[in-house]
C-alpha positions in Angstrom: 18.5 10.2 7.0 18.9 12.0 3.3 16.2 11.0 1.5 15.9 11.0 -2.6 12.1 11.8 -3.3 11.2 10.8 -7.2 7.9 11.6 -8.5 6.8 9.5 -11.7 4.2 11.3 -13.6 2.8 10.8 -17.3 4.8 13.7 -18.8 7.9 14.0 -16.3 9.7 12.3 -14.0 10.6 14.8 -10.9 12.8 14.2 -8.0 14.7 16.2 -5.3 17.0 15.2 -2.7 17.3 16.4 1.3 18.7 19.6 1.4 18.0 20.3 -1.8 16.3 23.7 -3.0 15.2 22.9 -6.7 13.8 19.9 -8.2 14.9 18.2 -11.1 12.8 16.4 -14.3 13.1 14.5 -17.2 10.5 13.4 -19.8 8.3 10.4 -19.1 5.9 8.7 -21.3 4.5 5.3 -23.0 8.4 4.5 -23.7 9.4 4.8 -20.2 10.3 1.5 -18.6 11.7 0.9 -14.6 15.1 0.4 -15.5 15.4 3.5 -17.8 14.1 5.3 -14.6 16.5 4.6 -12.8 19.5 5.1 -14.7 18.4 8.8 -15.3 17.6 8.7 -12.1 21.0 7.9 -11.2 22.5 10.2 -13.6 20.7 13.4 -12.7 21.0 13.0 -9.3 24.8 12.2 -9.0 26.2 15.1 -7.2 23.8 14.6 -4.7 23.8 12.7 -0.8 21.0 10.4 0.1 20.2 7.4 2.0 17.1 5.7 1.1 14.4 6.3 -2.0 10.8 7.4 -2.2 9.0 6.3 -5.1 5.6 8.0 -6.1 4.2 5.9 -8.6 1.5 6.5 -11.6 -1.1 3.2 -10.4 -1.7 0.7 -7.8 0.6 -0.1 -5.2 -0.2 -2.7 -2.2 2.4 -3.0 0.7 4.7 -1.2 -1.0 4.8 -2.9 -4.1 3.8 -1.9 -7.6 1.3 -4.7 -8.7 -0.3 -3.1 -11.6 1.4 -1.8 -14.7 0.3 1.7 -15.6 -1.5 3.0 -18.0 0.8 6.0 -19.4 4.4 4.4 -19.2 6.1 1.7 -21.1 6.6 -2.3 -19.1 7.9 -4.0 -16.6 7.1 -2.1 -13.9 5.6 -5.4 -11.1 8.5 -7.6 -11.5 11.4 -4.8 -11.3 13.2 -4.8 -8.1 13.7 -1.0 -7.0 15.8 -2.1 -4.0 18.3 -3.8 -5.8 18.3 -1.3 -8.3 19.6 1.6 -6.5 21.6 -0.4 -4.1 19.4 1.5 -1.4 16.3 1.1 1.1 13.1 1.9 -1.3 9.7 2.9 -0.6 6.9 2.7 -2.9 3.6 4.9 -2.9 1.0 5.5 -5.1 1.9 9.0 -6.6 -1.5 10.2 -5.3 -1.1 9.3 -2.1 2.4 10.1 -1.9 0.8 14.2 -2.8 -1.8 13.6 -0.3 0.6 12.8 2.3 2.5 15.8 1.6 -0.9 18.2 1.6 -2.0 16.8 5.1 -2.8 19.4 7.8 -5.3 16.7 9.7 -8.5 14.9 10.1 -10.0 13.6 6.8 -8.3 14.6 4.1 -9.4 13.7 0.3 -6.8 14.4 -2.8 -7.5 14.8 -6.7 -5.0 14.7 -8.5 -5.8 16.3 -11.9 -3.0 15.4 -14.5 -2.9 13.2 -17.5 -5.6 10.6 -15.7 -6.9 11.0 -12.4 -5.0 10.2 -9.0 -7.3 10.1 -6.0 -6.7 9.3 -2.2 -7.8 9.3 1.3 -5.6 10.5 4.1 -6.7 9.7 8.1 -4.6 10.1 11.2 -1.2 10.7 8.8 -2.2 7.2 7.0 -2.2 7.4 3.1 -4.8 5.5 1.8 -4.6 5.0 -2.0 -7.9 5.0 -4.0 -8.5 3.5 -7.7 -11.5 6.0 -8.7 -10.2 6.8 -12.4 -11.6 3.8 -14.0 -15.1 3.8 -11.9 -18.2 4.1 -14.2 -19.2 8.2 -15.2 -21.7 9.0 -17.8 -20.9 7.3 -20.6 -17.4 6.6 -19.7 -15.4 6.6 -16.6 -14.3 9.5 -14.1 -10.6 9.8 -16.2 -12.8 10.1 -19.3 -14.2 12.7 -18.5 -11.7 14.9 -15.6 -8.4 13.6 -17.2 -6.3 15.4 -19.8 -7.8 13.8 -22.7 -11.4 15.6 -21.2 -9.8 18.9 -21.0 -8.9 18.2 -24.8 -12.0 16.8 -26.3 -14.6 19.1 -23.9 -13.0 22.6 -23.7 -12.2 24.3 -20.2 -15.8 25.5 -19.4 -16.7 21.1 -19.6 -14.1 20.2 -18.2 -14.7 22.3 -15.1 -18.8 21.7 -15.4 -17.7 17.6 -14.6 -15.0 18.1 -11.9 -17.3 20.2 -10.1 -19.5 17.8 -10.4 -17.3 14.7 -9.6 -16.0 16.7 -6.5 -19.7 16.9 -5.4 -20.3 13.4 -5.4 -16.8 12.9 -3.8 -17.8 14.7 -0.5 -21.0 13.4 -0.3 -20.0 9.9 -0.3 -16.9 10.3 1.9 -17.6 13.3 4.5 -14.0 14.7 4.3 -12.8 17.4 6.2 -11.1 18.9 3.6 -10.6 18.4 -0.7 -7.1 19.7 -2.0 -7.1 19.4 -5.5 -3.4 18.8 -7.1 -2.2 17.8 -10.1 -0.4 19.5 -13.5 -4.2 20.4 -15.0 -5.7 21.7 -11.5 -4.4 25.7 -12.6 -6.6 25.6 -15.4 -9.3 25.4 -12.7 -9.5 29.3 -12.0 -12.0 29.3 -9.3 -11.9 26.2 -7.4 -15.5 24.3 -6.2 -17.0 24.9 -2.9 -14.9 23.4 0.0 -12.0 22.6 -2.0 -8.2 24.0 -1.5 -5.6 24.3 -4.3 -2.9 21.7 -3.7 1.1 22.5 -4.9 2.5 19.5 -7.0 5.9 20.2 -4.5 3.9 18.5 -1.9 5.3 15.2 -3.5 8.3 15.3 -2.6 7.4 16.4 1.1 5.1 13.2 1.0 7.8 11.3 0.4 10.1 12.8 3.3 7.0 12.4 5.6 6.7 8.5 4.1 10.3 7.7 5.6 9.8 10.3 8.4 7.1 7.7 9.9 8.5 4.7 8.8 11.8 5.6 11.3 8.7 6.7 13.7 7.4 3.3 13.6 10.5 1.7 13.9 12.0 3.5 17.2 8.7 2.8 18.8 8.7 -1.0 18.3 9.2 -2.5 21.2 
């Protein structure tokens, strides 16, 4: 199965294709609803063969549907029908988890995704398991407030680093992970990464989303 991998990020929207060497992108942003998506979507990626869609998506996802609109991107985004849209089989996973997947070597894996919020997520035994840990309480603010881009901006890079240190520590204590990968647009302005943490590629997307339909056809050739 040719697979079309799209990852939807505050800034960019980045997809590639089975078979395909390079990505491609378009902007993103607070104007960007589902159905303009997926007509660029479309458009960019006309010259190439696939089968089925992977959807990494910037908020909360629940059986692979999007039942939260997010908080960087214009509306409509719980109600739009992706399946329909692209006339295809769709698949829809948090865009953290979707990296995550894609950065999994085994055990207990836990992903930060440091970009224009904070994407965060467990995965155990090849499962993705989104988290919400953006918008949980930190200091005077929340973790976004203070990791996110808008921290980078109002702190300065020496901050910045001081809290996601410090939010990585409290991370590992609470969840005993094997290993931290830390991914995300604003994770190269990290230089030296905290202790027991691994510098994640943002190209694991789109391998997440290979691996999401890779187990899916698992699954269903082992149902009885």
């Amino acid at each position: 199965m040719k697979v079309l991998v799209i990852d939807i990020g505050g800034t960019n929207v980045k997809l590639l294709a089975t078979g395909q060497k390079t990505p491609r992108c378009f902007p993103s942003g607070p104007t960007l609803t589902p159905r303009r998506m997926v007509a660029e979507v479309k458009q960019l990626a006309a010259d190439w063969n696939y089968h089925a869609v992977a959807i990494g998506y910037p908020g909360v996802v629940k059986r692979g549907r999007v039942v939260e609109e997010p908080r960087n991107l214009g509306p409509g985004w719980v109600a739009f029908n992706f399946k329909a849209a692209f006339g295809l089989p769709v698949r829809v996973i948090n865009d953290a988890a979707m990296q995550a997947l894609g950065s999994y070597h085994g055990g207990l894996l836990l992903f930060l995704g440091l970009g224009t919020g904070l994407g965060s997520a467990l995965v155990a035994e090849g499962v993705a398991i989104p988290m919400e840990l953006a918008h949980l309480s930190y200091k005077f603010g929340t973790y976004e407030n203070y990791v996110g881009l808008t921290g980078l901006k109002r702190q300065g890079r020496k901050e910045w680093r001081k809290h996601i240190v410090d939010v990585t520590r409290r991370l590992i204590t609470a969840l005993h992970p094997d290993e931290v990968v830390l991914g995300g647009g604003t994770a190269k302005e990290l230089g030296n990464l905290p202790r027991g943490c691994r510098m994640g590629d943002n190209t694991n997307a789109f391998l997440g989303g290979f691996r999401l339909w890779e187990n899916t056809e698992r699954k269903r050739k082992q149902a009885p």
